[in-house]
C-alpha positions as a Markdown table, in Angstrom:
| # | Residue | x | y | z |
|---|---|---|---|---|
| 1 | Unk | 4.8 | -12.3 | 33.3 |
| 2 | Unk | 7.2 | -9.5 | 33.1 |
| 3 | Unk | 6.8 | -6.3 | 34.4 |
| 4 | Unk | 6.6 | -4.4 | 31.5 |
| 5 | Unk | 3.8 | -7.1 | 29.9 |
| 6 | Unk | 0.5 | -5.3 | 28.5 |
| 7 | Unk | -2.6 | -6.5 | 27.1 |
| 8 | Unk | -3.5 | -5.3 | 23.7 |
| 9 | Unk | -7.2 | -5.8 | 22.3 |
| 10 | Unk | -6.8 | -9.4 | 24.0 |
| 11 | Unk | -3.1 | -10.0 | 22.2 |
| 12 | Unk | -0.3 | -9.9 | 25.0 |
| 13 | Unk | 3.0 | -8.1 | 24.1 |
| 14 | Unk | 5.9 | -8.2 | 25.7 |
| 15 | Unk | 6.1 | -4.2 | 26.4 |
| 16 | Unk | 3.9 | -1.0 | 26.0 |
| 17 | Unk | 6.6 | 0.2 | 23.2 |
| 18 | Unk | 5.3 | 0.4 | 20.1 |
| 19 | Unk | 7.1 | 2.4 | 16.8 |
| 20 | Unk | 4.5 | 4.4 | 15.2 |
| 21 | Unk | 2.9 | 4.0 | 11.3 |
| 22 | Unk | 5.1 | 6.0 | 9.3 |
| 23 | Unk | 8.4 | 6.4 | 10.8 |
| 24 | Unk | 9.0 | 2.6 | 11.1 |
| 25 | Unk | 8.7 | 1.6 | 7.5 |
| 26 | Unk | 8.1 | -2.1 | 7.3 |
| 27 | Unk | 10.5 | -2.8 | 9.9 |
| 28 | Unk | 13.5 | -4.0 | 7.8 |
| 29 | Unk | 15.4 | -0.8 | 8.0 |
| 30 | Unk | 15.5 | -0.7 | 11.6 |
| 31 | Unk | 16.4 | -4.3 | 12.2 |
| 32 | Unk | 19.3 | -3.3 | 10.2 |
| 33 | Unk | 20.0 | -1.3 | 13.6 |
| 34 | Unk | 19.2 | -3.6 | 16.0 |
| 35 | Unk | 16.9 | -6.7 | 17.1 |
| 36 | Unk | 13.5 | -4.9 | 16.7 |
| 37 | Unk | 12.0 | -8.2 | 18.6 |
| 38 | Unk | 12.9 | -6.1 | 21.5 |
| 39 | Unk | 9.4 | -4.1 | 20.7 |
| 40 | Unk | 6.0 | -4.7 | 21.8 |
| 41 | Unk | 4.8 | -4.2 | 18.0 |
| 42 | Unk | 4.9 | -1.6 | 15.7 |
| 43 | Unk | 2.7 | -0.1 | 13.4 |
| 44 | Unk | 3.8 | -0.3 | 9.4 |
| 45 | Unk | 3.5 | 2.3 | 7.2 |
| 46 | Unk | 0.1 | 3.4 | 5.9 |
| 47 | Unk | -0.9 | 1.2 | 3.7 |
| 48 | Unk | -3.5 | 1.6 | 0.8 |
| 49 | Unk | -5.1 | -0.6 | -2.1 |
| 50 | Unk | -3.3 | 0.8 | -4.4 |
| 51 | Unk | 0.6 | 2.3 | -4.6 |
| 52 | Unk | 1.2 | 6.1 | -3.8 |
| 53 | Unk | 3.8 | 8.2 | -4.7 |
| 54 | Unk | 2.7 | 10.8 | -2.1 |
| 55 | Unk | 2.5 | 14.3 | -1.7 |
| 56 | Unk | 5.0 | 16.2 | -4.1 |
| 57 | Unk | 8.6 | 17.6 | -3.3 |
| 58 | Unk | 9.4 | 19.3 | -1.0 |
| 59 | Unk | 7.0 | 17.8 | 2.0 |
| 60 | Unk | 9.1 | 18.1 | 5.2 |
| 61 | Unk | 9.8 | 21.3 | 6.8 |
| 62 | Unk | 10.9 | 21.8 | 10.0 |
| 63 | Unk | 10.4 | 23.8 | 12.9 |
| 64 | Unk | 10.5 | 24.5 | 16.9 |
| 65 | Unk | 9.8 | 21.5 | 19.1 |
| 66 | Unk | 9.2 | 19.2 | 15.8 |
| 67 | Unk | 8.8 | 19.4 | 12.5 |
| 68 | Unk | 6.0 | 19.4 | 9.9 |
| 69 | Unk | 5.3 | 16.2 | 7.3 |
| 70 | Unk | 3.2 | 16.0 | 4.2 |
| 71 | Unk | 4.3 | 13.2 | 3.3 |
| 72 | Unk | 0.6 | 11.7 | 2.0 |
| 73 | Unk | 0.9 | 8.1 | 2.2 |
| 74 | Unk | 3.4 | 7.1 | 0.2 |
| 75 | Unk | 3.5 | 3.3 | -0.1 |
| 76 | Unk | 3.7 | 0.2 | -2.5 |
| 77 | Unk | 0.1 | -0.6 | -2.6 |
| 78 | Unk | -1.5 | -3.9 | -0.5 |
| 79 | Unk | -0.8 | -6.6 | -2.9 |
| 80 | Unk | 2.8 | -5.3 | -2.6 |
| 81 | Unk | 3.1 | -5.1 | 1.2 |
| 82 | Unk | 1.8 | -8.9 | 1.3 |
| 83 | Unk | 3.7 | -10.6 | -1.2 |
| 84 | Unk | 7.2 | -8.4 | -0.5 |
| 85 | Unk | 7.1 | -6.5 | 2.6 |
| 86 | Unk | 5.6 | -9.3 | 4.8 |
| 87 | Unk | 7.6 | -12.1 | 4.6 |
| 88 | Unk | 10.9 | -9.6 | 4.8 |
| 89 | Unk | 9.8 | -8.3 | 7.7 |
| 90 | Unk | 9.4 | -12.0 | 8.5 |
| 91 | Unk | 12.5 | -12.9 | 8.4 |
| 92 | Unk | 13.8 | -10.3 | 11.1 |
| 93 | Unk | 10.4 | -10.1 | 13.7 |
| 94 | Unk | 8.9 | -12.8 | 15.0 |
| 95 | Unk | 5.9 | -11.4 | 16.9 |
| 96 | Unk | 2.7 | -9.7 | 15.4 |
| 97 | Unk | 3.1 | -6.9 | 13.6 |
| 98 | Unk | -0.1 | -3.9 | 13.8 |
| 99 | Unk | -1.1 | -3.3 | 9.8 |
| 100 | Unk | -1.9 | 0.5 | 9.5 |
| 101 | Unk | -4.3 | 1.2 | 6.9 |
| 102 | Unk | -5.8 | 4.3 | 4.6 |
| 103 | Unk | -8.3 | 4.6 | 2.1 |
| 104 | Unk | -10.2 | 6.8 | 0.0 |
| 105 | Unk | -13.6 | 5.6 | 0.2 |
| 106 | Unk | -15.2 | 2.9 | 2.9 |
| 107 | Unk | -15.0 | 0.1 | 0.3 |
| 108 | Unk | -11.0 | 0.6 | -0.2 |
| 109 | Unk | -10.8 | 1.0 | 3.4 |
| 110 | Unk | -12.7 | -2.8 | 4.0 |
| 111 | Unk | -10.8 | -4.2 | 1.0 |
| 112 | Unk | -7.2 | -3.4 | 1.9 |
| 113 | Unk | -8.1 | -4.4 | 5.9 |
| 114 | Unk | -9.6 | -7.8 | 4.9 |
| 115 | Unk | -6.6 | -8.2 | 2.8 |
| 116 | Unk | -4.1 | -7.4 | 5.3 |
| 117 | Unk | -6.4 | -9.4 | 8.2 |
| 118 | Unk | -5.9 | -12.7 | 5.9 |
| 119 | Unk | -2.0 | -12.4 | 7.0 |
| 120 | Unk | -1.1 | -14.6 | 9.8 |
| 121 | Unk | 1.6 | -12.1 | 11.0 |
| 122 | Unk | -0.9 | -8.9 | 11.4 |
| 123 | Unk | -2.3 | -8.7 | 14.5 |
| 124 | Unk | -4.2 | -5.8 | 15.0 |
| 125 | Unk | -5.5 | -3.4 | 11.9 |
| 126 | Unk | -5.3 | 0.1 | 12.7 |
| 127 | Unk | -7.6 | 2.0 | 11.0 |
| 128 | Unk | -6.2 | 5.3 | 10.0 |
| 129 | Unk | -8.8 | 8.0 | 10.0 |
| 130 | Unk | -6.8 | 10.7 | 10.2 |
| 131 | Unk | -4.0 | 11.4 | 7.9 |
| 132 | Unk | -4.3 | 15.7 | 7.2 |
| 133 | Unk | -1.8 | 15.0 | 4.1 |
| 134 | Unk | -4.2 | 13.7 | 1.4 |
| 135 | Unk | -7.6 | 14.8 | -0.1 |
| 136 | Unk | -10.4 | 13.0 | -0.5 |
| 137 | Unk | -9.6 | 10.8 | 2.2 |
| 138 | Unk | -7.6 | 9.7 | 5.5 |
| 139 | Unk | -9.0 | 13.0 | 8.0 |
| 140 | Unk | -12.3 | 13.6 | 6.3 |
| 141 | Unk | -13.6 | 10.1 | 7.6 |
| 142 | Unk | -12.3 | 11.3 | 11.1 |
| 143 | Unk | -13.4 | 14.5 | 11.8 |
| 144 | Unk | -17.6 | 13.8 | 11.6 |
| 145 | Unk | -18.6 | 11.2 | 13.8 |
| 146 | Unk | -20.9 | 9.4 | 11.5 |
| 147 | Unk | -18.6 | 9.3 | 9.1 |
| 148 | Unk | -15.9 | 7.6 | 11.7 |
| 149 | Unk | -18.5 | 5.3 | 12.7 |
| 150 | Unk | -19.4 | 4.4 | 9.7 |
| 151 | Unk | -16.3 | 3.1 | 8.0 |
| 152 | Unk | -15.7 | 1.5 | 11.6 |
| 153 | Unk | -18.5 | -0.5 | 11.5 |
| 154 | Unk | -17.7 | -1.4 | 7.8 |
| 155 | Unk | -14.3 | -2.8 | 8.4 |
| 156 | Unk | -15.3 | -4.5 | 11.8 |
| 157 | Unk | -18.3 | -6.8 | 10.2 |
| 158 | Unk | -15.2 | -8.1 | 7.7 |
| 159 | Unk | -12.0 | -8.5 | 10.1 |
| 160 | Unk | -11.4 | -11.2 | 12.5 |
| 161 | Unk | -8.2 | -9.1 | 14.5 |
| 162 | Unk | -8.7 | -6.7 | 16.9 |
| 163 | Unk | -9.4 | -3.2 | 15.0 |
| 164 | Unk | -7.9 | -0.4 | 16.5 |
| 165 | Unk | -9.1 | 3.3 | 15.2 |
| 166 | Unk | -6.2 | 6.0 | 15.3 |
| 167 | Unk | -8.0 | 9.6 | 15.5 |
| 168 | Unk | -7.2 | 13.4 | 14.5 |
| 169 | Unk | -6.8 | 15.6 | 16.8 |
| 170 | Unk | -8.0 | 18.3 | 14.3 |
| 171 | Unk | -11.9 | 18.2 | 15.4 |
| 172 | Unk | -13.9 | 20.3 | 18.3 |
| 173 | Unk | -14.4 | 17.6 | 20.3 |
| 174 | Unk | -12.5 | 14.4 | 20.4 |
| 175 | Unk | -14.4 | 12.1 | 22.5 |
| 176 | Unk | -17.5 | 12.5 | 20.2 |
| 177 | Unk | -15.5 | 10.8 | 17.6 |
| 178 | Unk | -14.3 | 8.3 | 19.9 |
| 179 | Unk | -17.5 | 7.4 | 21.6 |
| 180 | Unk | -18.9 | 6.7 | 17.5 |
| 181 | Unk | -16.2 | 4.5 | 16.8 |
| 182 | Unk | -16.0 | 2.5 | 20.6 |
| 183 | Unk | -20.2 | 2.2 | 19.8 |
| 184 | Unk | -19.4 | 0.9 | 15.8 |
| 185 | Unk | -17.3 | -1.7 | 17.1 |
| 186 | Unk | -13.5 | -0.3 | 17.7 |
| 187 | Unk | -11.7 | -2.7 | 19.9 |
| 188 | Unk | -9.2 | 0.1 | 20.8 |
| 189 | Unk | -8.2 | 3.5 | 19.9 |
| 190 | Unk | -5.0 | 5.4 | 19.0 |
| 191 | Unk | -4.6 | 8.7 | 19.1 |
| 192 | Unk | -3.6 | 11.5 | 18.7 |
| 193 | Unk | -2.3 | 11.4 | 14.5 |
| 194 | Unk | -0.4 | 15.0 | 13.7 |
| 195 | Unk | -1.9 | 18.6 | 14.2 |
| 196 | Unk | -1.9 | 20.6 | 11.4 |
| 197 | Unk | 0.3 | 23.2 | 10.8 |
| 198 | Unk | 2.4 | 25.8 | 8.0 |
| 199 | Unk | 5.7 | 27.0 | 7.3 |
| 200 | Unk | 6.7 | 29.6 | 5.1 |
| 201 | Unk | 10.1 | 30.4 | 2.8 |
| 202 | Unk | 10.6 | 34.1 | 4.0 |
| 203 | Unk | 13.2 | 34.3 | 1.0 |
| 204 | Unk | 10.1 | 33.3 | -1.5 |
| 205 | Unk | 7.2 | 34.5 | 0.5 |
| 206 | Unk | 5.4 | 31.3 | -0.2 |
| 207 | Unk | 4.3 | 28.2 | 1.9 |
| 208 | Unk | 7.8 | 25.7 | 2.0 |
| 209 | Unk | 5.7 | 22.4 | 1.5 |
| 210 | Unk | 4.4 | 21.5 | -1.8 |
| 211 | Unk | 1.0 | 20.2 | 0.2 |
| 212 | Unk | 1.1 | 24.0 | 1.1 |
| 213 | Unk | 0.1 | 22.1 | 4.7 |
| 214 | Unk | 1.2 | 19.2 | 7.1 |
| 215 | Unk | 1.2 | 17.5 | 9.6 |
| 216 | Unk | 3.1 | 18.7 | 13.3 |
| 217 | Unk | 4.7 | 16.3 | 15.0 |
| 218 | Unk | 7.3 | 15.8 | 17.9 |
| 219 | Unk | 7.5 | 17.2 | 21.7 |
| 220 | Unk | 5.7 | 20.4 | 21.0 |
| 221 | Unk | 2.7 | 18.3 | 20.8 |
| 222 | Unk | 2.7 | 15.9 | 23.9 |
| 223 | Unk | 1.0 | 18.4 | 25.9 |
| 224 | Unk | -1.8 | 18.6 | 23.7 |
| 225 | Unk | -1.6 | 14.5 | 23.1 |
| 226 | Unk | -2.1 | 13.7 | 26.8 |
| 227 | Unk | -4.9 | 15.8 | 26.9 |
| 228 | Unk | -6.7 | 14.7 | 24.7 |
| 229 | Unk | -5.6 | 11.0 | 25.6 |
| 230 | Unk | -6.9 | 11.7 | 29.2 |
| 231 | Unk | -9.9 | 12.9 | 27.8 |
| 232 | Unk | -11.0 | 9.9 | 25.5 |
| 233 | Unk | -9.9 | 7.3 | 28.3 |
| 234 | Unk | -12.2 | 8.5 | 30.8 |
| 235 | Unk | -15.1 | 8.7 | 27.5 |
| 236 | Unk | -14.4 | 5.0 | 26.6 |
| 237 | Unk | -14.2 | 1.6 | 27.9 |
| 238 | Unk | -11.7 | 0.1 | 25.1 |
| 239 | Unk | -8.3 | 0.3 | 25.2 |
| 240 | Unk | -6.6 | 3.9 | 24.5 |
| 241 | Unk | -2.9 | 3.7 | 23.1 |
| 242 | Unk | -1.2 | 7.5 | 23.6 |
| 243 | Unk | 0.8 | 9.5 | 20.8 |
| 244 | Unk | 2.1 | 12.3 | 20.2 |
| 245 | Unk | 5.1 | 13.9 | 21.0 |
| 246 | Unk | 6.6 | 10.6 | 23.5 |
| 247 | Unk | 10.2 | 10.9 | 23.5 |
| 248 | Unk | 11.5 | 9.5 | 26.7 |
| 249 | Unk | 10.5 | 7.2 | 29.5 |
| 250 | Unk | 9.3 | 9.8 | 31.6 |
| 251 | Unk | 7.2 | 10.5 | 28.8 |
| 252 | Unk | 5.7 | 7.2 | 28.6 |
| 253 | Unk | 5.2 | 7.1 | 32.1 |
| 254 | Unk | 3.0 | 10.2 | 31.6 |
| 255 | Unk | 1.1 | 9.3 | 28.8 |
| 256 | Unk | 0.0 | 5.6 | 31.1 |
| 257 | Unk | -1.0 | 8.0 | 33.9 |
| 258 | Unk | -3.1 | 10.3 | 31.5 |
| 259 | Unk | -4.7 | 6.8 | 30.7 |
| 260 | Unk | -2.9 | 4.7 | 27.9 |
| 261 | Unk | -2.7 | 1.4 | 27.5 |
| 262 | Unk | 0.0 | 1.7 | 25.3 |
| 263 | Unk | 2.0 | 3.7 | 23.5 |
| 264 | Unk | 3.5 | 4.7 | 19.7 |
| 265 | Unk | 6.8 | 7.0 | 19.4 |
| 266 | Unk | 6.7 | 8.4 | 16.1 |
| 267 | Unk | 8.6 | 11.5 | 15.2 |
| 268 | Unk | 11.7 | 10.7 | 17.7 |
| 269 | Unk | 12.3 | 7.7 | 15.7 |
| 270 | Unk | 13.2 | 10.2 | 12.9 |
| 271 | Unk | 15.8 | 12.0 | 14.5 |
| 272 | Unk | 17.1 | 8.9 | 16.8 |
| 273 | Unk | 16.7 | 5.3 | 15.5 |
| 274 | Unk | 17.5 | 3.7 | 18.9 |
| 275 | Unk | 15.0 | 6.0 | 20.0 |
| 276 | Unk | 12.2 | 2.8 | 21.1 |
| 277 | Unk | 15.4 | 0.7 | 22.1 |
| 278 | Unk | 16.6 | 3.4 | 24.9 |
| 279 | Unk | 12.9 | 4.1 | 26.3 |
| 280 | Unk | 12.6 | 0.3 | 27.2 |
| 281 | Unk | 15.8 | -0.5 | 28.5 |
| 282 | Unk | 15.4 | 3.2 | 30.6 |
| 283 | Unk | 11.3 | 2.4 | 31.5 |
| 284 | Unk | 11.9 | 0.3 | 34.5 |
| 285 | Unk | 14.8 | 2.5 | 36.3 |
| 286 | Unk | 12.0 | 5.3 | 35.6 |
| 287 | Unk | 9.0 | 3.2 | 36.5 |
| 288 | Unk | 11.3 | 2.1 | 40.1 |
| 289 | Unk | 11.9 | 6.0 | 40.4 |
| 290 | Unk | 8.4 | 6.7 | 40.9 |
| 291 | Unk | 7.0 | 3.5 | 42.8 |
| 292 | Unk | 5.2 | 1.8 | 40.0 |
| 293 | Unk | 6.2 | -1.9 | 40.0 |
| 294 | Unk | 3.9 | -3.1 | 37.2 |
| 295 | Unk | 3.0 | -1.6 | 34.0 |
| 296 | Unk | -0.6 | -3.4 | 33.7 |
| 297 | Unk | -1.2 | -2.4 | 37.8 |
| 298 | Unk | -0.5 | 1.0 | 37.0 |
């Protein structure tokens, strides 16, 4: 077992590394780059019954320390993902891959997880109750804790994989929500999706995004992330995996001393595509820096 090995809901992986849903596509870009079987996993884009456009034009904006994204889901739809994206991805990445999914309503959210838990490549099913970029949906199952634990009890009485439930950050108290869904059946938490933020066109006087709002992302939030990290792995006994602003080793480090098991990079991944690459050939010069000989021991 190498140093860097983790245990994930009971699924070993070969590092803590993990590219997060949304800024990873469905892998084939990247491995255009460079052997992506270098990662742990990564979570695919956020997938839903049935195809998005998304939000409309323009739905980035950026700003200090990160930048803001509506982009609301955009994706082919779950049939699509199966019978295209899947064995693509196949052909580059020969581990398990973690299927993120969205939903308006508990029943699309328990149809498009049973389809994707079918898959022999999908792993782990991250439930994605927090997306701030769509209405009707995504954050409003994640910001009342009856509501969370609802649709996580749902999905968990028809999956067979390991059912990991990423959480908003946008709510009064975060470990609330994550006691409801650890209780409803969650095998492991992610957290924390994008805060939500503004930007305005000073030329225009108006709101730059089309959403009007989005979703901040990038280093300006990691101090917030390993707060609230810290705070839902000493609430929980399931595994925590820490996001939210990661973009070094150091980083990384951080977020396993705050409490993760793992961890996603998201946002750096935008503006540096070797991003996940550099952190895990850097992680055990940083990890020998500070004294910490195994990941797991940590």
């Amino acid at each position: 077992m190498g140093r860097l090995n983790c245990d994930l809901c009971g699924i070993q992986i070969d590092n803590p590394i993990i590219p997060a849903s949304g800024t990873f596509g469905y892998g084939s870009e990247f491995a255009a780059l460079y052997d992506i079987n270098i990662l742990g996993t990564f979570s695919f884009k956020g997938t839903t019954k049935e195809p998005r456009f998304g939000n409309e034009t323009p739905r980035i904006a950026e700003c200090a320390g990160g930048m803001l994204n509506s982009v609301g889901l955009q994706n082919p739809g779950v049939e699509k993902v199966i019978t295209e994206e899947l064995p693509k991805l196949k052909e580059v990445f020969h581990k398990k891959v973690m299927a993120n999914v969205s939903g308006f309503s508990e029943e699309e959210y328990v149809y498009t997880a049973k389809r994707l838990d079918q898959e022999e490549m999908v792993g782990w099913i991250e439930l994605n109750i927090s997306c701030p970029n769509v209405h009707g949906g995504g954050m409003s199952f994640g910001t009342k804790a009856a509501d969370a634990a609802s649709v996580t009890a749902a999905v968990k009485k028809e999956i067979q994989k390991p059912l990991i439930v990423k959480l908003s950050p946008n709510v009064t108290d975060i470990t609330e929500i994550a006691k409801a869904v650890a209780d409803a059946g969650a095998d492991g938490i992610s957290l924390i999706n994008t805060l939500m933020g503004m930007r305005f066109d000073l030329k225009t006087g108006k709101p730059i995004l089309a959403n009007v709002t989005g979703g901040l992302s990038g280093p300006a939030i990691f101090p917030v992330a390993l707060r609230m990290v810290y705070q839902v792995a000493n609430a929980v006994k399931v595994p925590v995996i820490g996001m939210g602003g990661i973009s070094s080793a150091e980083d990384v480090l951080e977020m396993r001393m705050a409490g993760a098991r793992a961890v996603e990079i998201g946002a750096a991944n935008l503006t540096d595509p070797f991003i996940c690459k550099t952190i895990i050939e850097q992680l055990p010069e940083v990890m020998d820096k500070y004294g910490v000989k195994q990941w797991q021991e940590m």
